[in-house]
C-alpha positions as CSV (number, residue, x, y, z in Angstrom):
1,X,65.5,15.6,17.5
2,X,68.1,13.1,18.3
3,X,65.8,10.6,18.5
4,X,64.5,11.0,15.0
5,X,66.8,8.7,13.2
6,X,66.5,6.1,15.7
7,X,62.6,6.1,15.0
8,X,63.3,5.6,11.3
9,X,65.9,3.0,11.5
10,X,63.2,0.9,13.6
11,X,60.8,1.5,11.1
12,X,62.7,0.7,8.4
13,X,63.7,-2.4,9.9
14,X,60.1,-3.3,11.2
15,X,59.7,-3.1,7.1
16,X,62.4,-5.1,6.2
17,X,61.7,-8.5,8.5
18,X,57.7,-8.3,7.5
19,X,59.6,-7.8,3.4
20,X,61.1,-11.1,4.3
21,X,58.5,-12.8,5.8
22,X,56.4,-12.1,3.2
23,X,58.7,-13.3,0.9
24,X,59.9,-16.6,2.3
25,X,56.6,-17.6,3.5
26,X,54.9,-17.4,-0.3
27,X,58.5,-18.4,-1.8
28,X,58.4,-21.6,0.5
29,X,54.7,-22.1,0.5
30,X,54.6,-22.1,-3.2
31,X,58.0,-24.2,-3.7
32,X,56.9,-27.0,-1.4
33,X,53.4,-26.8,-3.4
34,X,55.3,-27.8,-6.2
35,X,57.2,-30.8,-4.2
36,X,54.3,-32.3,-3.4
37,X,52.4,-31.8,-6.5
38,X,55.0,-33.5,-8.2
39,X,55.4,-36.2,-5.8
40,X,51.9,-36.9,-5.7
41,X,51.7,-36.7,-9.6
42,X,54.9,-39.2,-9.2
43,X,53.0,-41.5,-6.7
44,X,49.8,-41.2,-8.9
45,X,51.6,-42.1,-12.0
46,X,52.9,-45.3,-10.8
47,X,49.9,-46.2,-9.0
48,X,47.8,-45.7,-12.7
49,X,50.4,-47.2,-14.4
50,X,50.6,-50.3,-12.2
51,X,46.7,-50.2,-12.2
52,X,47.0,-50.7,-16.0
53,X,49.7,-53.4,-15.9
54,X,47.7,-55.0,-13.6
55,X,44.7,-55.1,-15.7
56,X,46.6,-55.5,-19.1
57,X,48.2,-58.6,-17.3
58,X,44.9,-59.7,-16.6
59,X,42.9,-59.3,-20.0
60,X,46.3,-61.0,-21.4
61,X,46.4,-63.9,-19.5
62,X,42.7,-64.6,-20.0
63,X,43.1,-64.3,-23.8
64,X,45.8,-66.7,-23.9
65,X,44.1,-69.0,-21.7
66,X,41.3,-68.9,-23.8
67,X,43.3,-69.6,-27.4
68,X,45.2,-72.6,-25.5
69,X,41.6,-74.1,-24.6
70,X,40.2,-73.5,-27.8
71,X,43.5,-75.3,-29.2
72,X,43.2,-78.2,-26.8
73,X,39.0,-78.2,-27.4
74,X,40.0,-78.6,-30.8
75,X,42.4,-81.9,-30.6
76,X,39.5,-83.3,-28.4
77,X,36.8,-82.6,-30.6
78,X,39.0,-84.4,-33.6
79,X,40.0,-87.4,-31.3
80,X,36.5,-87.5,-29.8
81,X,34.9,-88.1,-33.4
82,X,37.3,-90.3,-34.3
83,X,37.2,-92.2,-31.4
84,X,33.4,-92.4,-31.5
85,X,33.1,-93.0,-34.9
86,X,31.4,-96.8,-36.0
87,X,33.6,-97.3,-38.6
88,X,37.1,-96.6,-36.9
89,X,35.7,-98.8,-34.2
90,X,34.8,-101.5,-36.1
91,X,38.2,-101.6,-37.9
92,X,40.1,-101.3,-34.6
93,X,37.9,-104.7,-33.7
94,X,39.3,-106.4,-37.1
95,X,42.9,-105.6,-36.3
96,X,42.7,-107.9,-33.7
97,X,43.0,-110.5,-35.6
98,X,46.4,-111.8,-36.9
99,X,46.2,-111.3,-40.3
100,X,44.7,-107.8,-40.4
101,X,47.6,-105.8,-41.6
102,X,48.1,-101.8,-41.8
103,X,46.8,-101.8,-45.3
104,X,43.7,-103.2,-44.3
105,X,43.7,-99.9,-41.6
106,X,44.5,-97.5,-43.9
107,X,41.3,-98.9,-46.0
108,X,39.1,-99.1,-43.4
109,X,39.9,-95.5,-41.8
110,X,42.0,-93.3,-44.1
111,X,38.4,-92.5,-45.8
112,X,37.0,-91.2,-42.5
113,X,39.8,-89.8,-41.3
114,X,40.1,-87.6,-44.6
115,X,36.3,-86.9,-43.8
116,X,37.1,-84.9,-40.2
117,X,40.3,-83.5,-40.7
118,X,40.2,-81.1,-43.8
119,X,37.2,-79.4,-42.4
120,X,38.5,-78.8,-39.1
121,X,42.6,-77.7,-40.3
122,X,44.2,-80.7,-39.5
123,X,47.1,-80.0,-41.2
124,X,48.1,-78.2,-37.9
125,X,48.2,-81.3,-35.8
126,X,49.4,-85.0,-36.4
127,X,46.1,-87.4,-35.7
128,X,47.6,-91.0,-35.1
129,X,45.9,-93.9,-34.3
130,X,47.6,-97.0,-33.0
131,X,46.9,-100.1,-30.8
132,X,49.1,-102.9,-28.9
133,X,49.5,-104.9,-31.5
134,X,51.3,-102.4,-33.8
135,X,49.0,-100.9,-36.1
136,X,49.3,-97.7,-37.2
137,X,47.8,-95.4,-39.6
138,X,48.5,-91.4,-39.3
139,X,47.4,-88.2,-41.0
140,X,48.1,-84.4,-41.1
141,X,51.9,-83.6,-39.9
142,X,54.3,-86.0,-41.7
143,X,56.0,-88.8,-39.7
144,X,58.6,-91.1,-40.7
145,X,57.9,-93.9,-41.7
146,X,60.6,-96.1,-41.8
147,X,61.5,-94.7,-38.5
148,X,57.9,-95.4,-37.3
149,X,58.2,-99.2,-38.6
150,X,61.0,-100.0,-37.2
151,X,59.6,-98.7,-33.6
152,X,56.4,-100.4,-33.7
153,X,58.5,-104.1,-34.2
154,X,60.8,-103.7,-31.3
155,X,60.2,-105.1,-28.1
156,X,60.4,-101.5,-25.9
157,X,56.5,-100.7,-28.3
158,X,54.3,-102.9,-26.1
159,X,56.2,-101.8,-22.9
160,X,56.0,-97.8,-24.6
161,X,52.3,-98.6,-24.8
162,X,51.4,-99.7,-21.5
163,X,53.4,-96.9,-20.2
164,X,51.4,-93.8,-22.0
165,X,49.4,-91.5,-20.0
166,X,46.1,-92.8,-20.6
167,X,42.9,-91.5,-18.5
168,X,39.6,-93.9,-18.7
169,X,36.9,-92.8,-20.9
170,X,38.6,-89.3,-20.9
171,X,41.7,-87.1,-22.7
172,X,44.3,-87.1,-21.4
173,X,47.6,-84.0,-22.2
174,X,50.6,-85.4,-22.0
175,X,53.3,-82.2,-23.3
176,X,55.7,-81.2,-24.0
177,X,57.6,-84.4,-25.7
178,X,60.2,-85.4,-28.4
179,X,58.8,-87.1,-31.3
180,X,58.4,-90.4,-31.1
181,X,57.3,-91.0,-34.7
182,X,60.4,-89.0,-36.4
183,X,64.2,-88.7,-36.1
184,X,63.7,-85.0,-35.9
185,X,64.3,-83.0,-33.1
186,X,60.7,-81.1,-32.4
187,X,58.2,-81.7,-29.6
188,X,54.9,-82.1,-29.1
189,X,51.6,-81.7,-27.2
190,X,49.6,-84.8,-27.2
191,X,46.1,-85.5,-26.3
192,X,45.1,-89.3,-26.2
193,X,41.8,-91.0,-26.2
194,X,40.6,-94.7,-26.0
195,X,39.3,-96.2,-29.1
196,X,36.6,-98.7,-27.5
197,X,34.6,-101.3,-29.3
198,X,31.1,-102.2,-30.6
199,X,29.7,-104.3,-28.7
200,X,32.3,-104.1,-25.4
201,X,31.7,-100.4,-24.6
202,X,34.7,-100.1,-22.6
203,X,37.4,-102.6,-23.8
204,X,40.0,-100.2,-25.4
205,X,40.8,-101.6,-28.7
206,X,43.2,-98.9,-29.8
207,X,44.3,-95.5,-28.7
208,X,43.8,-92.1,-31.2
209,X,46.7,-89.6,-30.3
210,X,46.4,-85.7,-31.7
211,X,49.7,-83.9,-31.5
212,X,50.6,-80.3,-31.6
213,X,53.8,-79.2,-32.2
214,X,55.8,-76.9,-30.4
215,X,56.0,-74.2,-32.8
216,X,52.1,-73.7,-33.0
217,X,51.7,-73.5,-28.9
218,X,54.7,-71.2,-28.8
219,X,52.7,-69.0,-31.2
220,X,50.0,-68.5,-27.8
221,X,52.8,-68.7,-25.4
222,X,55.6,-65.8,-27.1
223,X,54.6,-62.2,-27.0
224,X,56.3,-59.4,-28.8
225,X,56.8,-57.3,-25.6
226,X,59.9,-59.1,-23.8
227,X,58.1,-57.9,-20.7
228,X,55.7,-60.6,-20.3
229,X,56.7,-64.5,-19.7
230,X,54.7,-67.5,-19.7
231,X,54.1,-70.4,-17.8
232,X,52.5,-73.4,-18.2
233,X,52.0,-76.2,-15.4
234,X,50.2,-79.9,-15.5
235,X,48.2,-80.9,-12.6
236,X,51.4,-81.7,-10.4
237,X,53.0,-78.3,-10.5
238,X,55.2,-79.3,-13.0
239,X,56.9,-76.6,-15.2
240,X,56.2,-77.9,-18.6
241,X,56.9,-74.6,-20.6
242,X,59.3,-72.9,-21.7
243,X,61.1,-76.3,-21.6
244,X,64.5,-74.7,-20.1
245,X,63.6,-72.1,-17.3
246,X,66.0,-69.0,-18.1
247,X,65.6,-67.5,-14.3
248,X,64.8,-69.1,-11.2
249,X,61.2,-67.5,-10.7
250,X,59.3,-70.3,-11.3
251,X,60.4,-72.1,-8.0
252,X,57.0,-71.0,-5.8
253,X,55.5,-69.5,-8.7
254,X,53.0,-72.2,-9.4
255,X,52.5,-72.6,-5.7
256,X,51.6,-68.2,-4.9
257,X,49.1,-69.0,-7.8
258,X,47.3,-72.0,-6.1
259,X,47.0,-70.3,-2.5
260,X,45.7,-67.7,-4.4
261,X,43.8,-68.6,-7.2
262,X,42.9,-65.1,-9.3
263,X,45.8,-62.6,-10.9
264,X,47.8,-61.8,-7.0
265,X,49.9,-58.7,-6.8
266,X,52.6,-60.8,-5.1
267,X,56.0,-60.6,-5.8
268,X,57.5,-64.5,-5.9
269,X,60.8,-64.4,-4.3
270,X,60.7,-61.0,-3.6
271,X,61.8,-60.3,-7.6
272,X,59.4,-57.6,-8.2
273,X,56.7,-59.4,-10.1
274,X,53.4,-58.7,-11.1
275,X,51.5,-62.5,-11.8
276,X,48.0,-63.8,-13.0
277,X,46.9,-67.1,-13.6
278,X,44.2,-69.0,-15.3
279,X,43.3,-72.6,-15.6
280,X,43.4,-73.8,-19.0
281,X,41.8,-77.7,-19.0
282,X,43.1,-81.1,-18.2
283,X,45.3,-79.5,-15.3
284,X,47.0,-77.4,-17.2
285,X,47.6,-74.2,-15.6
286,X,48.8,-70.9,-17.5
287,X,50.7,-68.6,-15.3
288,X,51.7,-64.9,-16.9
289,X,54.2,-62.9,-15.3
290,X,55.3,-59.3,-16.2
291,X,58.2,-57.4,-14.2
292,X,57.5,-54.3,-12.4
293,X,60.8,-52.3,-14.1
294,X,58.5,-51.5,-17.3
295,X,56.9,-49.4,-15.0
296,X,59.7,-47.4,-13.9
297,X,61.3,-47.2,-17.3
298,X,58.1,-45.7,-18.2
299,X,57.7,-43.5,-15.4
300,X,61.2,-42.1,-14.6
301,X,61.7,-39.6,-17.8
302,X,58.5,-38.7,-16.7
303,X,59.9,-37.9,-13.0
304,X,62.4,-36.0,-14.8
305,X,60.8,-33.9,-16.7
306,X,58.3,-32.8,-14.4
307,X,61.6,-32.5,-11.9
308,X,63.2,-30.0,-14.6
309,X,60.1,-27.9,-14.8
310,X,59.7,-27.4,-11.5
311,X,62.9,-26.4,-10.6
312,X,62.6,-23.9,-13.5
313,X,59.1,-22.8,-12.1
314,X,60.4,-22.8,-8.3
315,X,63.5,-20.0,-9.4
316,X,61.1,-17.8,-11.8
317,X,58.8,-17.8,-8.5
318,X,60.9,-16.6,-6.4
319,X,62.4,-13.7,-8.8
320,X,59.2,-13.1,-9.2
321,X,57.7,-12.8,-5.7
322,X,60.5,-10.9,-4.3
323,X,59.7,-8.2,-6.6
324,X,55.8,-8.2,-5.9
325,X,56.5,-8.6,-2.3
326,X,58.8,-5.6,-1.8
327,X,56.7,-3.8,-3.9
328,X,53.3,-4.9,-1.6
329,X,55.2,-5.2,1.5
330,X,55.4,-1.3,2.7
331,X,51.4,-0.6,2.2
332,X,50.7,-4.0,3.5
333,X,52.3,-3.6,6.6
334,X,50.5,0.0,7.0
335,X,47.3,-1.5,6.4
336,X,47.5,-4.0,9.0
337,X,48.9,-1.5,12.0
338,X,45.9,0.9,10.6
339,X,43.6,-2.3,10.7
340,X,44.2,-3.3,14.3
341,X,42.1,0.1,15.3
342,X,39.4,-0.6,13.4
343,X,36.0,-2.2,15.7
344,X,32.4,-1.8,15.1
345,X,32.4,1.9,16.3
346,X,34.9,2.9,14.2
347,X,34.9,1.5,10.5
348,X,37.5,3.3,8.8
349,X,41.3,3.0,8.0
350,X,43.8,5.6,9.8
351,X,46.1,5.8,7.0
352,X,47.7,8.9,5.2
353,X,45.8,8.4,2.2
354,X,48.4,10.7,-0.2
355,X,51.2,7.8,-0.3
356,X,48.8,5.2,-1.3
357,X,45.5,7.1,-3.0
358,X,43.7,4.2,-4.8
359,X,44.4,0.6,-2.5
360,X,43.9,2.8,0.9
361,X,41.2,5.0,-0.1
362,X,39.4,2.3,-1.3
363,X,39.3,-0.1,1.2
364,X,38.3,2.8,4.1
365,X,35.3,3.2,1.5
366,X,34.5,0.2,1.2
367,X,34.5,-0.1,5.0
368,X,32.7,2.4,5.5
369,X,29.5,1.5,3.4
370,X,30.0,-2.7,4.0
371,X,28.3,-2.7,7.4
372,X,25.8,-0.3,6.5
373,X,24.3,-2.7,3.7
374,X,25.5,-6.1,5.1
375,X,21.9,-7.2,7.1
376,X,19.7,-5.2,4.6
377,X,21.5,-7.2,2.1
378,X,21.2,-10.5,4.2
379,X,17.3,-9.6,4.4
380,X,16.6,-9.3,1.2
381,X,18.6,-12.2,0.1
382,X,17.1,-14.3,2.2
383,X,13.5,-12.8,1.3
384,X,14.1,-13.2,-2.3
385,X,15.7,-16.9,-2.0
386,X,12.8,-18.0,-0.3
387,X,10.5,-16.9,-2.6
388,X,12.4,-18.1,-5.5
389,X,12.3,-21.3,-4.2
390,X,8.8,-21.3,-3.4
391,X,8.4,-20.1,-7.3
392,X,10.4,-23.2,-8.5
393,X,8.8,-25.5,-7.2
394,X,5.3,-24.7,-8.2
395,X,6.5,-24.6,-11.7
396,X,8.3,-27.7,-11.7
397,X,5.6,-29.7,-9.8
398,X,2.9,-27.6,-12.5
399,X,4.7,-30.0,-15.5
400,X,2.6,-32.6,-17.5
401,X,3.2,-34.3,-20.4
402,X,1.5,-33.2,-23.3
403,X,1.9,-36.5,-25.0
404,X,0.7,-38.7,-22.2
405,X,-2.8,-36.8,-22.6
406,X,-2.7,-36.7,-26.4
407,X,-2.3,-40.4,-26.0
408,X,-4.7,-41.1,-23.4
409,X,-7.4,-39.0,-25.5
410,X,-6.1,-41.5,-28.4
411,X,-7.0,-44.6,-26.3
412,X,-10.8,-42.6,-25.6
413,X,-11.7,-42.3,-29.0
414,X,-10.3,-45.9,-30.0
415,X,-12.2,-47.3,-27.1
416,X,-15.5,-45.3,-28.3
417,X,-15.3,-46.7,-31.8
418,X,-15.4,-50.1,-30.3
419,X,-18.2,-49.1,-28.2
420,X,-16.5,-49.5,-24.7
421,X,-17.9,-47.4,-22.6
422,X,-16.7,-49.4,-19.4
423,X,-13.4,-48.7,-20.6
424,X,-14.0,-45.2,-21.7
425,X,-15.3,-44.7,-17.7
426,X,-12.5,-45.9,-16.0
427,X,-10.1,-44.1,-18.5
428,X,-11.5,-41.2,-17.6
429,X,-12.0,-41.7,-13.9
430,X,-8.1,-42.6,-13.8
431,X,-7.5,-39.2,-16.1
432,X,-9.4,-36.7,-14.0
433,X,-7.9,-37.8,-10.8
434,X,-4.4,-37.0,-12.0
435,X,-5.5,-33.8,-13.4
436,X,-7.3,-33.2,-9.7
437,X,-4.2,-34.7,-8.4
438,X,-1.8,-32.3,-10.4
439,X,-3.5,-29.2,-10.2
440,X,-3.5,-28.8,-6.2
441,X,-0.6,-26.1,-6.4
442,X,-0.7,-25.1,-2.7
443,X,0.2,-28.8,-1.5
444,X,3.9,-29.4,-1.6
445,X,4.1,-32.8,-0.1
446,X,1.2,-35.5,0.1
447,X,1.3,-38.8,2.5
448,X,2.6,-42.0,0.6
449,X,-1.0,-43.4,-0.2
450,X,-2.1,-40.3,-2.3
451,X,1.4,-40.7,-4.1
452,X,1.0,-44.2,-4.6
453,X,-2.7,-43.8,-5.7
454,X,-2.0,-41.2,-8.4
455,X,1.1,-43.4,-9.5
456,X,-1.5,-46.3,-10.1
457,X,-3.7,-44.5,-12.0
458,X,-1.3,-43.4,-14.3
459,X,-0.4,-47.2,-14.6
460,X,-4.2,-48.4,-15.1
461,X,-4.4,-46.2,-18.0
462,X,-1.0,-47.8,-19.3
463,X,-2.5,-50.7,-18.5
464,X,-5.6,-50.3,-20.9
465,X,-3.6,-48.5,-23.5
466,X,-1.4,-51.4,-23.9
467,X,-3.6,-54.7,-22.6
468,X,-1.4,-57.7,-22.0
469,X,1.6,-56.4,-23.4
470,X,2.2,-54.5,-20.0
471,X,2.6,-55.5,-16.4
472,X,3.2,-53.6,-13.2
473,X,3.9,-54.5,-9.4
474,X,3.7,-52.4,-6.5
475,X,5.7,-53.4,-3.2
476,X,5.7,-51.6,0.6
477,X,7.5,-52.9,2.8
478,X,4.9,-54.2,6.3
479,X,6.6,-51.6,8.7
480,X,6.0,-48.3,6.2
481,X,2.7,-46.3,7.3
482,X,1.7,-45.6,4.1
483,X,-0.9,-42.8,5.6
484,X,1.0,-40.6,8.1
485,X,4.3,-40.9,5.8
486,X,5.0,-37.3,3.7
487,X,7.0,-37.2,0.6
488,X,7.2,-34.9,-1.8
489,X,4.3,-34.4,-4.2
490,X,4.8,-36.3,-7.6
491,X,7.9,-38.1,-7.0
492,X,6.9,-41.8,-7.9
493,X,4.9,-40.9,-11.1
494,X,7.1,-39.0,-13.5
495,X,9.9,-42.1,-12.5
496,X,7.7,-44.2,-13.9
497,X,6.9,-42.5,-16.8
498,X,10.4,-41.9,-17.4
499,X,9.8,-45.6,-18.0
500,X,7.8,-45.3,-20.7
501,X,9.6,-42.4,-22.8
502,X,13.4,-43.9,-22.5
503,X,13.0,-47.8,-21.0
504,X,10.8,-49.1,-23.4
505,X,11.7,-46.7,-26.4
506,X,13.4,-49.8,-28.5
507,X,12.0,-52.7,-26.4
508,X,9.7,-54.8,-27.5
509,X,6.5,-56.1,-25.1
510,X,6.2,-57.4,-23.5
511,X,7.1,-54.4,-20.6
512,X,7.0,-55.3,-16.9
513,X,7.4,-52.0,-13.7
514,X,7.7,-53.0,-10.3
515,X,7.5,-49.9,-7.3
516,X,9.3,-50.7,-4.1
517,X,9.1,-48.5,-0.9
518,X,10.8,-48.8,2.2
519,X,12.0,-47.1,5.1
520,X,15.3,-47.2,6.9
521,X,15.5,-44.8,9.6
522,X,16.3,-41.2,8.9
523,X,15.3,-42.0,5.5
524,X,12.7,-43.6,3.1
525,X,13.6,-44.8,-0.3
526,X,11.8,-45.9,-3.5
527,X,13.0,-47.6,-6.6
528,X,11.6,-48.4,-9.9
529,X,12.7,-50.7,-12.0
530,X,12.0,-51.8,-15.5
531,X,12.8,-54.1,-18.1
532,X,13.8,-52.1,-20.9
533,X,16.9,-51.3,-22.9
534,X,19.1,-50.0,-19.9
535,X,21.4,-46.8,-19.4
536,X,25.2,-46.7,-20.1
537,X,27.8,-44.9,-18.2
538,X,27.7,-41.9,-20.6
539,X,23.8,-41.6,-20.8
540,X,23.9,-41.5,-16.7
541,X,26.6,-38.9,-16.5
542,X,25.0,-36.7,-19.2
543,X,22.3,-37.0,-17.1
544,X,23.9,-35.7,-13.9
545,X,25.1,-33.1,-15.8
546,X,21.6,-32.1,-17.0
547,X,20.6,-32.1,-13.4
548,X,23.5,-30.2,-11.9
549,X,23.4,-27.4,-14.8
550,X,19.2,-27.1,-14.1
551,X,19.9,-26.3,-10.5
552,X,22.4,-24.0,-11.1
553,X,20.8,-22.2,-13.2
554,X,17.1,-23.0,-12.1
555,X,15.3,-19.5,-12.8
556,X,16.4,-19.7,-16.0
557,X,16.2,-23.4,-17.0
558,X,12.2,-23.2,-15.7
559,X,11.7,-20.5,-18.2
560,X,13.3,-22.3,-20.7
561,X,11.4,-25.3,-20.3
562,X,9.0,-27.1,-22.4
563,X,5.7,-28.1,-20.8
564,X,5.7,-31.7,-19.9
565,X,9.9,-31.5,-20.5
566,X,12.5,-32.9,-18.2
567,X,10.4,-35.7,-15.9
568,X,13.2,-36.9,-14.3
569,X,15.4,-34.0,-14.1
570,X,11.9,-32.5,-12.7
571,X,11.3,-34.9,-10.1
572,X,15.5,-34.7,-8.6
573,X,15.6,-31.2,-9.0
574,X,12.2,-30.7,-6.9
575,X,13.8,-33.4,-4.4
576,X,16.9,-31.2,-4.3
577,X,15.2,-27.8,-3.9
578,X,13.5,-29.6,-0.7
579,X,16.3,-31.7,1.0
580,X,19.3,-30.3,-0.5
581,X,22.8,-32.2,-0.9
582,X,20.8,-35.0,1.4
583,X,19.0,-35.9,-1.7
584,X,20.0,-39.7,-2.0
585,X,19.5,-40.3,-6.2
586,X,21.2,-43.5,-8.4
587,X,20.3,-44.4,-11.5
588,X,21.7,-48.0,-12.9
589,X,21.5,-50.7,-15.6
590,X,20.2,-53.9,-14.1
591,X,22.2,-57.1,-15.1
592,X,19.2,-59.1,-17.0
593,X,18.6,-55.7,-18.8
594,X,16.5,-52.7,-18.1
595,X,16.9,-50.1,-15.8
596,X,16.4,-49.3,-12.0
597,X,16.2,-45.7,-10.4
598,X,16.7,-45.4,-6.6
599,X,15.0,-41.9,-4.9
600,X,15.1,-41.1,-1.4
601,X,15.1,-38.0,1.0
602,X,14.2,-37.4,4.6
603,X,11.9,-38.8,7.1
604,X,9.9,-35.9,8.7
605,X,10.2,-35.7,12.1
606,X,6.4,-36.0,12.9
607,X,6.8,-39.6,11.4
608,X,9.7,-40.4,13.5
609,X,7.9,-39.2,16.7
610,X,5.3,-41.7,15.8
């Protein structure tokens, strides 16, 4: 009797530490859950958002690329008319001459020059045209023209002239400048051209000078979020916008760009920037660059608040499961002493069943009557699975569609009222062997040829249902034994049919198929491939979906299904039912239109022996 208490207090401790372990290991199990959940949605979070800069940066910098080109194509395409134009030419030729003053010019050109600038918005841009002798004539943008005068007198024009950035027989950018036609203080992108002559093709007679101002390109180059900066370079490297560099990151900038080429994730002086470039035309170069802060000022609050609600989560845990673990923790630790003496001989719990009358007594039930059942159970299971599977794949290879032979009887009685009977033959012919084909329920698989055979015959009676508005192909590749290779039974047919009900649905002829087979060791594939409309991203996934969901639930979804429904779906769920998650299926828009499916299961191993 003296040793009674001591027997409890062990017990009672034995209780306590397996309360506590029970405790701290789901307390700290589901706290660091919650750490690393919200790291990882942390980590994730940057890496989508940084994804997205990435991109945005991307798209952003191509779209401004593009509107600078489109400016610049637009000066050229003024200057190149102008340029090019007989008239201009001519007059450029006259002003040559000592007495041909600016009047004369004006007379000559002002007329033409009207002509090509209102229907192309000149009235953005100055158009000047010029030559070495000081003639001058200009449109669009006012200049001033006292101002002007007096510059094309002195003695530094001709020097001026020589000196302008002038490529032969080209445009040439030359940006961004002051005005050198105005007092006021505004700059300008110019693009030049030669005005040749009439009968000398290449003696420059004048020069034709289309300039943007500043505002309009700063318009491309400005963007409302403060996060993004632009860059533009000429050929040399040289930083020719902004004008005045407000921080030092353009130092290598231009130089990451040209060892890279595309948008690099590089960081240019190790300042935490995200860059993309683009080339623009004439050597100019557009450079965007967005800082990598944006991110974290997006992402932080975030941090915090999924910080706060885990904390909150991580203390109501912990009240909670130190309530449902004492409360667990005294018939859990019985249950596991008692469960130690259980073995195969002796199924049942040795518990006092009064302290605990429904958890205890159930489980030595259960027990009890598991092992009893478990291998008839197994049995029957497997009995019943393979019979089930046997069932389902007799139905779904048992599917035809009805409208293929309502169509094909179609093209028999058009084909009798014209009095073809060789064509009503061979219509036939092709008909019953598909129906002979089909109707062979106790063959599963069939070699390649026999496929390939019935697959041709459905396309022969394509063939003279449409004429010369269809075409089909057939490819094997030379090391493929098209005799002693087994697939399964109707595989290649109801793909190309599929063809027929979804490729060429909105098409017009006319429609080409081409059949490829080939074999690459432990597998053989086949693809089809068509021209029609093509398959977006949502059609394909619906289709997945279609397929997972029919072999879920395929018992049901063959009783459900319409005769002749689902070719397709029919064909990979058969394929599935055979090789299981093995199955190698894609289904893909091709990039001159149309579609190609890609099938392809196991080699058997008598064909690998061989």
């Amino acid at each position: 009797m003296k040793h009674i208490p001591s027997i409890k207090k062990d017990i009672f401790h034995t209780k306590s530490i397996f309360h506590k372990k029970l405790f701290f290991s789901i307390s700290g199990f589901m706290t660091a859950l919650i750490v690393i959940c919200t790291i990882f949605f942390s980590l994730y979070t940057y890496e989508t958002l940084h994804r997205q800069s990435q991109d945005n940066l991307q798209y952003l910098s191509e779209r401004t690329a593009a509107e600078l080109k489109t400016m610049i194509d637009n000066m050229d395409e003024l200057a190149l008319y102008a340029s090019t134009n007989t008239e201009i030419r001519s007059a450029f030729v006259r002003a040559k001459h000592p007495d041909f003053s600016d009047s004369d010019l004006s007379k000559a050109t002002v007329g033409i020059l009207s002509s090509i600038s209102i229907p192309n918005s000149s009235s953005h841009y100055r158009i000047s045209l010029y030559n070495e002798k000081g003639n001058f004539i200009s449109i669009g943008i006012p200049y001033n023209k006292a101002y002007t005068s007096k510059k094309l007198i002195s003695e530094e024009y001709h020097q001026w002239y020589k000196n302008l950035p002038i490529l032969p027989n080209k445009a040439s950018v030359y940006g961004f400048h002051e005005d050198y036609w105005s007092e006021k203080d505004e700059r300008y992108l110019s693009l030049f051209r030669e005005i040749f002559g009439i009968n000398a093709l290449f003696q420059s007679n004048g020069i034709i000078e289309i300039q943007c101002p500043l505002s309009t390109m700063t318009d491309a180059l400005v963007f409302e979020d403060s996060s993004y900066s632009a860059f533009l370079y000429d050929e040399k490297g040289t930083l020719i916008w902004p004008l005045e560099d407000p921080k030092p990151v353009s130092e290598n900038l231009f130089k990451c760009y040209m060892e890279h080429q595309t948008g690099d994730v590089s960081s240019p002086h190790n300042r935490g920037l995200m860059y993309n470039g683009r080339p623009v035309r004439n050597g100019l170069h557009l450079i965007l660059t967005q800082s990598e802060e944006h991110i974290w000022s997006i992402i932080l609050p975030q941090i915090f608040i999924i910080l706060s609600i885990g904390l909150l989560s991580v203390i109501m845990l912990v009240f909670v499961v130190f309530h449902i673990t004492k409360h667990a923790a005294k018939p859990l630790q019985e249950l596991a002493s008692s469960v130690k003496q259980v073995s195969y001989s002796n199924l049942s719990l040795e518990l006092n069943f009064t302290d605990y009358p429904d958890e205890i007594t159930a489980l030595n039930e259960a027990f009890e009557k598991m092992f009893q059942r478990l291998r008839q159970s197994m049995d029957e299971i497997v009995r019943m699975q393979a019979c089930e599977t046997r069932a389902n794949m007799v139905a779904l290879q048992s599917q035809m569609n009805p409208h293929f032979l309502y169509n094909t009887l179609t093209v028999i009685k058009a084909l009798s009222r014209e009095g073809n009977t060789m064509q009503i033959a061979l219509t036939c012919d092709y008909l019953v062997k598909m129906l002979r084909y089909i109707s062979m329920y106790d063959e599963h698989s069939s070699n390649l040829k026999q496929e390939l055979s019935h697959t041709e015959n459905y396309l022969n009676l394509m063939k003279i249902r449409y004429e010369d508005q269809f075409s089909y192909s057939i490819s094997i590749d030379s090391d493929v034994n098209v005799e002693k290779l087994k697939i399964p039974k109707l595989t290649i047919q109801p793909l190309v049919e599929n063809c027929f009900q979804h490729g060429f649905k909105s098409v017009a002829p006319p429609w080409t198929v081409h059949i490829h087979f080939w074999v690459c060791a432990p597998h053989w594939y086949v693809s089809i491939t068509d021209n029609g409309i093509g398959i977006t991203e949502e059609a394909k996934t619906e289709l997945l979906n279609r397929i997972s969901e029919f072999l879920s639930h395929s018992s049901d979804a063959i009783l459900s299904l319409k005769i002749g429904g689902m070719g397709l779906v029919n064909t990979v769920a058969r394929l599935k039912l055979k090789y299981g998650d093995s199955i190698l299926f894609d289904i893909n828009s091709t990039p001159g239109g149309g579609t190609t499916i890609v099938l392809g299961g196991f080699l058997e191993d008598e064909y690998l022996c061989n």
